[in-house]
N, C-alpha and C positions, 0 to 999 in steps of 0.2 A: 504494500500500500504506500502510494507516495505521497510522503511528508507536505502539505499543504494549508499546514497553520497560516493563521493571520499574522504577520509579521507588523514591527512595531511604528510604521510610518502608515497602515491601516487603520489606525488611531485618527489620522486628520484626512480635512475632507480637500484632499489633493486627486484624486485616483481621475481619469480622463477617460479612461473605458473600464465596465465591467469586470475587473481583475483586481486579483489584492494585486499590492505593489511589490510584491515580491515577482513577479510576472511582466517582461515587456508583452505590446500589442504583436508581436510577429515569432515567428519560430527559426526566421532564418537565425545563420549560428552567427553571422559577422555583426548583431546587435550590440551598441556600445553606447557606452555614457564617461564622459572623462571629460578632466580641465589640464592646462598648460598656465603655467606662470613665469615671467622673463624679470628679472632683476640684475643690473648692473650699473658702476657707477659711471661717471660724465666724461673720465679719462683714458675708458678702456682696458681696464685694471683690472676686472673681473667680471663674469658674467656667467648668474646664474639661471639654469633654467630645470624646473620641476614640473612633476604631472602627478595624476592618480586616475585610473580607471576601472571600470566593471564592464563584466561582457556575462550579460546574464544567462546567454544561449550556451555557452561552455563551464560557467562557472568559474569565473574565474575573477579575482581584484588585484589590478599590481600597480606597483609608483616606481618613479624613476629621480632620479636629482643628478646632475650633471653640472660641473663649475670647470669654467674656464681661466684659468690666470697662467701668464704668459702663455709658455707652450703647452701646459701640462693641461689633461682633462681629467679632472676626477671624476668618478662614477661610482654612483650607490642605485642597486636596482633591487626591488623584492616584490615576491609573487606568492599567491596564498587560495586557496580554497573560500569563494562568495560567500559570505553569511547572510543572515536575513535584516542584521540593524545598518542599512542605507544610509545613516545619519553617523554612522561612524569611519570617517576616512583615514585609517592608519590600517600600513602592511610592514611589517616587520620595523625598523626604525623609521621610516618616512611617516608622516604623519601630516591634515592637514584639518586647522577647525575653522568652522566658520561660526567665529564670534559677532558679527554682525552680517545677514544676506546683503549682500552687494554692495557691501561697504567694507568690511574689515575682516582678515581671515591671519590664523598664525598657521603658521609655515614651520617646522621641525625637522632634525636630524639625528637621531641620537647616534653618538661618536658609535666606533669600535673599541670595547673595552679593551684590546689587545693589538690596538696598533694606534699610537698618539699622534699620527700623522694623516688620520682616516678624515675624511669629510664629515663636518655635522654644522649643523645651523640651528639659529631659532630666530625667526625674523616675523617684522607684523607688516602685513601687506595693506596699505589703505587707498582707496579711491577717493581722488579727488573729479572724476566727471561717472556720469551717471551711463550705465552701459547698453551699450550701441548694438541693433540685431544684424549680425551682418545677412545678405544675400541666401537664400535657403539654394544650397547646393546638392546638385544631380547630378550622378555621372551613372554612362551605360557603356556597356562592353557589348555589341549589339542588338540584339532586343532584351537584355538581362538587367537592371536595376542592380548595379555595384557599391552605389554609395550613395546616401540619402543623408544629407549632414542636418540639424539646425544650432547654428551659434551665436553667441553674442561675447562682445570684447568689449575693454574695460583698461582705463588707464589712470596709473596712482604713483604712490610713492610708499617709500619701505625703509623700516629702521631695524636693528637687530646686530650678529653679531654671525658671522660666517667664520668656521676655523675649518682649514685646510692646511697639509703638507708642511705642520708643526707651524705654524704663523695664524694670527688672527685678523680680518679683516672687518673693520666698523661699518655698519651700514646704515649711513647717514640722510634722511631727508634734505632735499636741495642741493644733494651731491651724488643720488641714484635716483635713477627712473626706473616703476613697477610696471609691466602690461600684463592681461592675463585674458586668457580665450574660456567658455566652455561650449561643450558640445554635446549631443548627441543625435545618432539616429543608426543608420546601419553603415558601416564602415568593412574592408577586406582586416582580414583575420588570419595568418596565416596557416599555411594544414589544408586549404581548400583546392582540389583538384580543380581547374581550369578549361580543361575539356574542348569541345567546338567552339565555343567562342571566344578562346585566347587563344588558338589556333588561328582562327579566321578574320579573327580582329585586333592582332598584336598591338600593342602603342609603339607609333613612331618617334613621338613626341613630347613632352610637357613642360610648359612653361606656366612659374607661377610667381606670383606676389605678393605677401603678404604684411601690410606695414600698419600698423599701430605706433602714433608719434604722439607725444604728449608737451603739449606748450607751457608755461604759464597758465594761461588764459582761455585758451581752447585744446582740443582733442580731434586729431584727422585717422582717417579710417580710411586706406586703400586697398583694395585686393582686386586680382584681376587672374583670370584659367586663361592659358590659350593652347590649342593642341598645336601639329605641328605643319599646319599652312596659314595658320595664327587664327583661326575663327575662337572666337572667345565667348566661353559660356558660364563665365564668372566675372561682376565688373560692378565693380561700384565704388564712391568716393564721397566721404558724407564727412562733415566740418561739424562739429558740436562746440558750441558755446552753451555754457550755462544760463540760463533764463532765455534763451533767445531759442526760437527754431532750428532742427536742424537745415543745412545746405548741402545738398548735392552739388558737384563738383568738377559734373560733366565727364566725359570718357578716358580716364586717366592713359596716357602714353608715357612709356618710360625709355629711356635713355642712358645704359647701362655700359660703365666704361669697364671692361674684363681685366683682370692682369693677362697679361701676353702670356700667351701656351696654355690659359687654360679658360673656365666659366666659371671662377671667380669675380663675384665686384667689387671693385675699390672705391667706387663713388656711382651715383646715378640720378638725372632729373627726371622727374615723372612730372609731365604737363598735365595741367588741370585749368577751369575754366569758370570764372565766376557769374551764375547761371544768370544774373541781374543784368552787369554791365558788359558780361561776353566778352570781358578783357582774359587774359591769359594770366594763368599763373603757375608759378615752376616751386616745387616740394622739392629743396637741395638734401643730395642725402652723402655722407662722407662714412664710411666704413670704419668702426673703432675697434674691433674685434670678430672674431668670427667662430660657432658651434656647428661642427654638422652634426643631423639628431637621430645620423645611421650611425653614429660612434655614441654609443652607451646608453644614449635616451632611447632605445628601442624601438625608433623608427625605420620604416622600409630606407633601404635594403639591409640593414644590420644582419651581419648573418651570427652573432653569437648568443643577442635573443631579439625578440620583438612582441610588441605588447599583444596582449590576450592569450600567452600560448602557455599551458600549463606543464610547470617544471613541478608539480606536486606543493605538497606542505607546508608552507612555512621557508621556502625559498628566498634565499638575500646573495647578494652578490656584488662585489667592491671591487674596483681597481683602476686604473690610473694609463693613460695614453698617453704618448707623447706625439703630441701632433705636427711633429717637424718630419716623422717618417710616412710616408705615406705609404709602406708596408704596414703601421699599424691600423691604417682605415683604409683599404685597398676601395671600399664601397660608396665612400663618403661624395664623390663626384658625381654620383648616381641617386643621390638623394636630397633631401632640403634640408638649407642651412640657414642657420638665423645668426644676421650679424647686428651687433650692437652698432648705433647709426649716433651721428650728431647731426640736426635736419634744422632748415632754412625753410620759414615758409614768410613772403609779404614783410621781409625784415625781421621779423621774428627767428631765436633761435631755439630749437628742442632738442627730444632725444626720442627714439623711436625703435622698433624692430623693426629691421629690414629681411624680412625672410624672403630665400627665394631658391628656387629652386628651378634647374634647366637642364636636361638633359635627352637624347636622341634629336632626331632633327625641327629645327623652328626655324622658317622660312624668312619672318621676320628680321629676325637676329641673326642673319646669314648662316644659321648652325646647319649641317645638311648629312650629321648622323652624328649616331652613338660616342665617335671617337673623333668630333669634331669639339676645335677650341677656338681659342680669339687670338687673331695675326698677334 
């Protein structure tokens, strides 16, 4: 007889369809719900980036925390068997509360009692602008429903106290910028057989952008999909000031200058359009640091783990890259990367995530395959 208790978020009157909440609406397995959090300070010193997710179809919750300072990437990852209290987001030392919905959440690390040089944090993430729904994303692999995303981002500031690789780094409001994504809907998972329509419908292409900058004063929201003869089916650019409406920002184009030999950016303008006066306006982005999130964060293509895939019990896993060798992330060019940015918008200056990701061919950007780079 399967275990079908009420589970303890069936207490409030949340539920959207007929089901306890211990139950997504579908049965596919690649069902997900997870958040991402970007913290780093103004000089490019450090940059951290954390998650936590459930994949209710497998059973499975795992978190990931990854920090970048100089070359080195630390990495704490752990994976655990789903329970039924949803209101509890900690997997082995990662841990994440939400002290306040959509304003204030702590963030956690507990060290390694047996290495003094392990990664651990405790930082409080706070929003200063109210959070933005980005674009509801679809992708299909010929007539097959792949990914069915809904999210919304959110940009703040964070204080706390990050220790890594025996040193302690302060983390100061007005001298770090916070961003943070959530998500769900049905997302690839990996374990899944492919079949006729990754046969028949290989991807050539992807190109993507995803940039969360946060000013003073205002908050910009860019993303944009393009496959690879550049038709784009992700695109939006939305300006949030407080008390004011938001602005749409017209058809964002960007302008991405590579380091030579590879798809690396080092700088990049994304034109944008103010929808009033129809004047032009350019979002400068300069490169401070950079994460790829196929090294440790368990994103595609990582092949030592990636999120939702069940390594049993009570699983954690620690250790440290050196990102000067590119033997230690042979994958990381094939996957997305998020670089800590210093951004220019209308005289104004901020700081933002510059995620982006580009690899097989994009027409656009002259790329014309797999194992193409920038002259």
């Amino acid at each position: 007889m399967p275990d079908d208790r009420p589970v303890p978020l069936d207490e409030y009157p949340v539920h959207q369809v007929p089901l306890s909440m211990k139950h997504v609406a579908t049965g596919d397995r690649n069902a997900y719900d997870r958040c991402i959090f970007h913290l780093f300070d103004h000089e490019g010193r450090a940059l951290l980036i954390l998650g936590l997710g459930v994949y209710p179809n497998t059973g499975v919750i795992d978190a990931y925390a990854t920090l970048r300072t100089g070359a080195t990437l630390h990495a704490v990852r752990a994976s655990d068997a789903l329970g039924d209290d949803r209101t509890h987001l900690a997997v082995g030392p990662l841990r994440i509360e939400v002290e306040e919905p959509l304003r204030r959440f702590r963030l956690t690390c507990a060290a390694d009692p047996g290495d003094a040089d392990s990664l651990a944090y405790d930082v409080v993430w706070n929003a200063d602008f109210p959070a933005l729904w980005e674009p509801h994303h679809v992708q299909r692999r010929g007539g097959r429903l792949t990914l069915e995303g809904r999210r919304f981002v959110q940009a703040g500031h964070c204080e706390g106290t990050i220790r890594a690789g025996g040193g302690e780094i302060p983390v100061r409001a007005g001298r770090w910028t916070a961003t943070r994504d959530r998500s769900w809907g049905v997302r690839p998972v990996p374990g899944e057989e492919g079949g006729r329509l990754a046969e028949e419908f290989p991807t050539e292409g992807f190109h993507w952008i995803w940039c969360p900058v946060r000013f003073a004063d205002r908050f910009l929201m860019v993303v944009t999909q393009e496959d690879a003869d550049g038709y784009r089916s992700l695109n939006d650019a939305t300006l949030v000031r407080p008390g004011r409406p938001d602005r749409q920002l017209g058809w964002p184009q960007a302008d991405i200058t590579y380091r030579s030999g590879t798809r690396h950016p080092e700088s990049a303008v994304v034109h944008l359009a103010d929808p009033r006066t129809r004047e032009p306006l350019e979002l400068g982005i300069e490169v401070l640091t950079s994460l790829p999130l196929a090294v440790g964060a368990g994103y595609p293509p990582a092949d030592d783990w990636q999120h939702g895939t069940w390594r049993g019990r009570s699983w954690c896993d620690r250790r440290t890259y050196d990102l000067t060798h590119p033997a230690a992330h042979p994958l990381a060019a094939y996957g997305v990367v998020d670089h800590a940015a210093r951004c220019t918008l209308g005289g104004r200056t901020g700081h933002g995530i510059f995620e982006h990701g580009t690899f097989g061919r994009h027409d656009p950007s002259g790329f014309t395959g797999f194992d193409s780079v920038a002259p």
